[in-house]
C-alpha positions in Angstrom: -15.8 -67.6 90.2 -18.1 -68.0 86.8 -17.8 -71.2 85.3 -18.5 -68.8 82.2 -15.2 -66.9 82.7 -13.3 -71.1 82.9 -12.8 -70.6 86.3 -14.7 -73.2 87.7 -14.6 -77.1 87.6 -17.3 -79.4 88.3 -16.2 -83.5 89.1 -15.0 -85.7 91.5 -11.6 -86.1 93.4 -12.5 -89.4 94.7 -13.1 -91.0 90.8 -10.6 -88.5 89.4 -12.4 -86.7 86.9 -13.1 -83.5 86.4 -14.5 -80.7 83.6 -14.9 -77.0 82.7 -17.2 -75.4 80.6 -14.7 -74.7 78.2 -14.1 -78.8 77.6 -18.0 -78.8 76.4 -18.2 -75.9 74.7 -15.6 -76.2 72.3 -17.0 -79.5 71.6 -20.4 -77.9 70.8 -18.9 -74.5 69.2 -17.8 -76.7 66.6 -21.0 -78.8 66.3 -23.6 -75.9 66.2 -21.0 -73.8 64.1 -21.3 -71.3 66.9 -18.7 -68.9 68.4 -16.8 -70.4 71.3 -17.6 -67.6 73.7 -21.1 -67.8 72.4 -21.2 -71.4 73.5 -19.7 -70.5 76.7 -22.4 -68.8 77.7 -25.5 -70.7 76.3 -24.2 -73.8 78.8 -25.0 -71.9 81.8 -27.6 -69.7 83.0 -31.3 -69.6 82.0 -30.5 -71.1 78.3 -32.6 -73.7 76.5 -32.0 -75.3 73.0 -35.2 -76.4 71.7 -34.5 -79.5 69.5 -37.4 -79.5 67.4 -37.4 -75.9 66.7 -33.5 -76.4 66.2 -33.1 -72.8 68.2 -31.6 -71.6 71.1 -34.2 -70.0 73.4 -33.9 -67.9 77.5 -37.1 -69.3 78.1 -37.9 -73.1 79.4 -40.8 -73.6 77.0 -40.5 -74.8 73.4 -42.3 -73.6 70.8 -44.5 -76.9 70.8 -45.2 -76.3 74.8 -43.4 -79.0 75.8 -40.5 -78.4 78.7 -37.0 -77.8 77.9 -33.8 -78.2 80.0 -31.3 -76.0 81.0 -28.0 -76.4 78.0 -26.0 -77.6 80.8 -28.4 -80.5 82.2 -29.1 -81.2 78.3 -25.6 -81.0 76.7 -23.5 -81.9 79.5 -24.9 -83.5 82.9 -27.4 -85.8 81.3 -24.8 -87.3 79.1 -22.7 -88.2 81.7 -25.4 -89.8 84.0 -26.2 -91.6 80.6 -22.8 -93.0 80.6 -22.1 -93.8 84.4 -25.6 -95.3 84.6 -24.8 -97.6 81.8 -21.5 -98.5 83.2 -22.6 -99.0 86.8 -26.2 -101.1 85.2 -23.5 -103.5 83.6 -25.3 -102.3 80.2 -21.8 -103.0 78.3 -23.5 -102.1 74.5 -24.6 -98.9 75.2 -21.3 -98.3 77.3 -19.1 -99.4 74.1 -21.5 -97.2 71.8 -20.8 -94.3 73.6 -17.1 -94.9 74.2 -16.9 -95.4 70.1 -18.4 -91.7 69.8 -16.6 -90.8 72.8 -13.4 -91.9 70.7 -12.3 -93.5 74.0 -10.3 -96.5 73.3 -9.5 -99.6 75.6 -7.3 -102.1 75.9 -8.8 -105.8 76.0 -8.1 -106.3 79.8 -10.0 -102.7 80.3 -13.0 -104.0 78.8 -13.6 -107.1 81.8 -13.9 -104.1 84.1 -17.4 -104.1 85.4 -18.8 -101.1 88.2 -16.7 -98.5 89.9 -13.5 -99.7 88.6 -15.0 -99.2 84.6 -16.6 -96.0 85.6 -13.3 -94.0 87.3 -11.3 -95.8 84.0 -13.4 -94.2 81.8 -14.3 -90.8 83.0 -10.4 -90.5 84.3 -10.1 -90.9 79.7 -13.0 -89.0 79.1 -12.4 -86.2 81.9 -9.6 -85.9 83.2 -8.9 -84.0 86.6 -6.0 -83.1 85.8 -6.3 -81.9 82.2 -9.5 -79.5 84.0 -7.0 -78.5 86.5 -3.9 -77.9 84.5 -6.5 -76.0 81.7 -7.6 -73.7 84.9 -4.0 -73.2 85.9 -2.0 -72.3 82.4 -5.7 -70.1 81.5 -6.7 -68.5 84.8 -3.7 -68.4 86.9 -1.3 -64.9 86.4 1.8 -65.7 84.9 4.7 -65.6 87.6 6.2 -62.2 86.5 2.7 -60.6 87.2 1.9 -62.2 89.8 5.4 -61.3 91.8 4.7 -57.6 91.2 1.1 -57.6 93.9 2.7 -60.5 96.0 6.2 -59.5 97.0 4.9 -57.4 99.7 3.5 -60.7 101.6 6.1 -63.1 100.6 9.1 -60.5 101.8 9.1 -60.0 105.7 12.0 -57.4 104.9 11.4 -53.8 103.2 10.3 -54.0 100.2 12.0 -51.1 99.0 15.6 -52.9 99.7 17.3 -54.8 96.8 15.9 -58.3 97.8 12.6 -56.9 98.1 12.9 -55.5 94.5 14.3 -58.4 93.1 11.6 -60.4 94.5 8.9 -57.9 93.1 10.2 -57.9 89.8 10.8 -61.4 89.8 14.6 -61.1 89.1 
């Protein structure tokens, strides 16, 4: 599991939202004008993006001394505490400010919503669980035809050498 490889998801069941790296970083690929898989990597690990030096550094000290954070506290976790603080502090401007970059659109009775009912709304539109699990699944997961080949031999109690153990293995 290396949520640099996609294979790892970070959210909450109970709220019903969920993300990969790969959500983020083609978000940021696009706005650095960096290469996807490039991006993938500078979200996790021992990577820094200092601001005012507008450069990407693997050390946590900027070039003006001050501390930097991780890329995936800076671009990714403290956005998201931004946004569920402001929801769950009632602070409805900044909320609407950030769903309007967010492009996150909702209906007039959607907007009376006030704590956790606003806040698994929004990050269910924002982040979806599904759409992190369903990326994971069509991404990570072998297709069947593949994945028959290695798995026949514990899904077949029979030989697997007889005609229904081959058909199973070839996936006929």
């Amino acid at each position: 599991m290396d949520p640099v490889r996609g294979t790892v998801a970070f959210g909450s069941a109970l709220f019903g939202w969920a993300f990969t790296l790969t959500r983020f970083a083609k978000i940021y690929a696009e706005k650095f004008k960096v290469d996807f898989d490039k991006m993938m990597k500078k979200l996790w690990g021992d990577n820094y993006y200092d601001q005012k030096g507008k450069k990407w550094k693997t050390e946590d000290m900027a070039d003006d001394e001050t501390q930097l954070k991780r890329c995936f506290v800076q671009f990714i976790m403290e956005p998201i505490i931004r946004l569920c603080r402001n929801i769950m502090d009632n602070n409805r401007d900044a909320v609407f400010k950030m769903l309007g970059h967010l492009e996150i659109n909702l209906k007039t009775d959607e907007k009376e919503l006030v704590g956790k009912p606003l806040f698994k709304l929004v990050f269910q539109k924002w982040i979806n669980a599904a759409d992190a699990l369903l990326e994971m699944i069509v991404m990570k997961l072998p297709s069947p035809a593949v994945a028959q080949n290695y798995r026949a031999a514990y899904l077949y109690e029979g030989p697997i050498d007889d005609p229904c153990g081959q058909a199973i293995k070839k996936c006929d």
